[in-house]
TISEDREN-326881 format. One record per residue (C-alpha): residue in three letters; z, x, y. Coordinates in steps of 0.001 Angstrom, whole numbers, plus 500000, padded with zeros to 6 digits. Layout:
N
  code       w       u       v
   ala       Z       X       Y
...
***
This chain:
143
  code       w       u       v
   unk  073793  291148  799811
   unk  072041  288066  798962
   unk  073243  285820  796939
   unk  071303  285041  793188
   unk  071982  281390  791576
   unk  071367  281635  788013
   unk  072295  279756  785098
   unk  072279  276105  784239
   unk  075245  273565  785324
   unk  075432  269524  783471
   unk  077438  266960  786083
   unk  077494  263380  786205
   unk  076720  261331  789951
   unk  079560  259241  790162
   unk  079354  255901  792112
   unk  079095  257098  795394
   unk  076316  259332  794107
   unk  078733  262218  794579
   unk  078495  265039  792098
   unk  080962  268370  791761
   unk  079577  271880  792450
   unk  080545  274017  789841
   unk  083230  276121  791505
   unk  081703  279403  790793
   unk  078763  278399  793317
   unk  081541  276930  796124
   unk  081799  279763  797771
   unk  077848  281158  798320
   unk  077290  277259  800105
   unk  080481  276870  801983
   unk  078237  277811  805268
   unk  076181  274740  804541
   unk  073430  274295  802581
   unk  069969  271893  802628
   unk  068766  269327  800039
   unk  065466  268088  800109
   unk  062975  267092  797806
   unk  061201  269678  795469
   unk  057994  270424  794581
   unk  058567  269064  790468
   unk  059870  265711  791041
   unk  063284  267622  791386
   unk  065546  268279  794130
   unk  066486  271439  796122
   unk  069566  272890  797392
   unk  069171  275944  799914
   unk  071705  277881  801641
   unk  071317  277539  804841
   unk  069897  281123  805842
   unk  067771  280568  802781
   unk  066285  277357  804068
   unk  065891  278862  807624
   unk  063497  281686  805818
   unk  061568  279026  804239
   unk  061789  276509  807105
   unk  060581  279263  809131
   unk  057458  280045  807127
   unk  056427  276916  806286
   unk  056687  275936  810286
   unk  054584  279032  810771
   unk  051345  277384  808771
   unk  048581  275830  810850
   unk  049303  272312  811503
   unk  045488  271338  811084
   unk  045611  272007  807586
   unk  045985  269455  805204
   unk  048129  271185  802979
   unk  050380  272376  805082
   unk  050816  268978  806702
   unk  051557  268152  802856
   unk  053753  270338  802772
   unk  055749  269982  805568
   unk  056237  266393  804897
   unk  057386  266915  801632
   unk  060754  268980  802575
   unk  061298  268503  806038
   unk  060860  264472  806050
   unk  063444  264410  802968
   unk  065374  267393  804150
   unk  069262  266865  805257
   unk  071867  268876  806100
   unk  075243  268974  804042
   unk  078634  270492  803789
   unk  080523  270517  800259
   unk  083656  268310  800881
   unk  086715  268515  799624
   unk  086645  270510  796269
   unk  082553  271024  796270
   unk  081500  267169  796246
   unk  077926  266651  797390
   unk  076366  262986  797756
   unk  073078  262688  796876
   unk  071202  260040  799244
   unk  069362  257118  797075
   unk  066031  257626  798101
   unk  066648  261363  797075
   unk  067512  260318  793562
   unk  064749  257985  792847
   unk  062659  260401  794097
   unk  063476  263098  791635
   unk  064456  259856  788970
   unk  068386  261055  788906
   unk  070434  258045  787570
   unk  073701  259170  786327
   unk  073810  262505  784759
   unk  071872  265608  786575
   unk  070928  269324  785850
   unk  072005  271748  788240
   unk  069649  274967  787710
   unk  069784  278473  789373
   unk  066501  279856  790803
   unk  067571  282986  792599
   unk  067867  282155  796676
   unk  068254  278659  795744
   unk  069040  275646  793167
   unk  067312  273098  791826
   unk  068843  269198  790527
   unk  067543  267922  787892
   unk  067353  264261  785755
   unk  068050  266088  782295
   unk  064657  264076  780877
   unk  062937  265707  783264
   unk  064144  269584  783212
   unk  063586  269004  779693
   unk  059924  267985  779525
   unk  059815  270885  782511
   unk  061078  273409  780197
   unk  059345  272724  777320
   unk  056067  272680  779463
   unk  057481  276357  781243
   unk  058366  277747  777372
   unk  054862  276882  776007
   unk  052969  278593  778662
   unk  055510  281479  779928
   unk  053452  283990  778626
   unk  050186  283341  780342
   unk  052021  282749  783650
   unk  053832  285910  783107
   unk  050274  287660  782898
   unk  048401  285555  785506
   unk  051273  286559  788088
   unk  050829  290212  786602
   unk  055091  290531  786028
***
């Protein structure tokens, strides 16, 4: 069965730029998981079989397209590897968190196969933006 991350999680980079997993999420990354930058000036964490699904499809688009160029430099140039150490601890690498403007305290959010982090400023503006126009997405994706 595959796993589904949902719900929000609050944590706090500390120094090293190490935050805490919540444990209840531990256990569907200890295989490994992927971070790389996201598409919403955010950052995302994959499983790894999720990120090999992805990885696979977005390796499958036609290199002479622009986009997909795009694309691939967006989460494979940023993209790294990581284990959870010790009791879930995951370092985020600078250039990752100016990218997605984290500086202290992050938002850890469940999308289904995979998680996005967060600065709280910007999940906020995000889901105030999301809230306003849910219902005309809803439609326009016919759900």
């Amino acid at each position: 069965m595959e796993t589904m991350f949902l719900g929000q999680f609050h944590g706090r980079l500390d120094a090293q730029g190490t935050f805490h997993l919540p444990p209840s999420l531990c256990a569907h990354l200890a295989a490994g998981m992927v971070l790389t930058r996201g598409l919403d000036k955010c950052l995302m964490l994959f499983p790894r079989q999720a990120w090999q699904e992805l990885a696979h499809k977005v390796s499958g688009l036609s290199f002479t397209l622009p986009e997909a160029r795009a694309l691939r430099r967006l989460l494979f140039a940023g993209a790294l590897y990581c284990l959870a150490e010790g009791e879930g601890h995951i370092t985020l690498p600078e250039e990752l968190c100016a990218y997605a403007q984290i500086e202290g305290d992050l938002v850890l959010v469940g999308l289904g196969a995979y998680l996005e982090i967060w600065s709280p400023t910007t999940w906020g503006d995000t889901l105030v933006r999301v809230e306003a126009e849910v219902s005309s997405l809803a439609e326009e994706l016919a759900i």
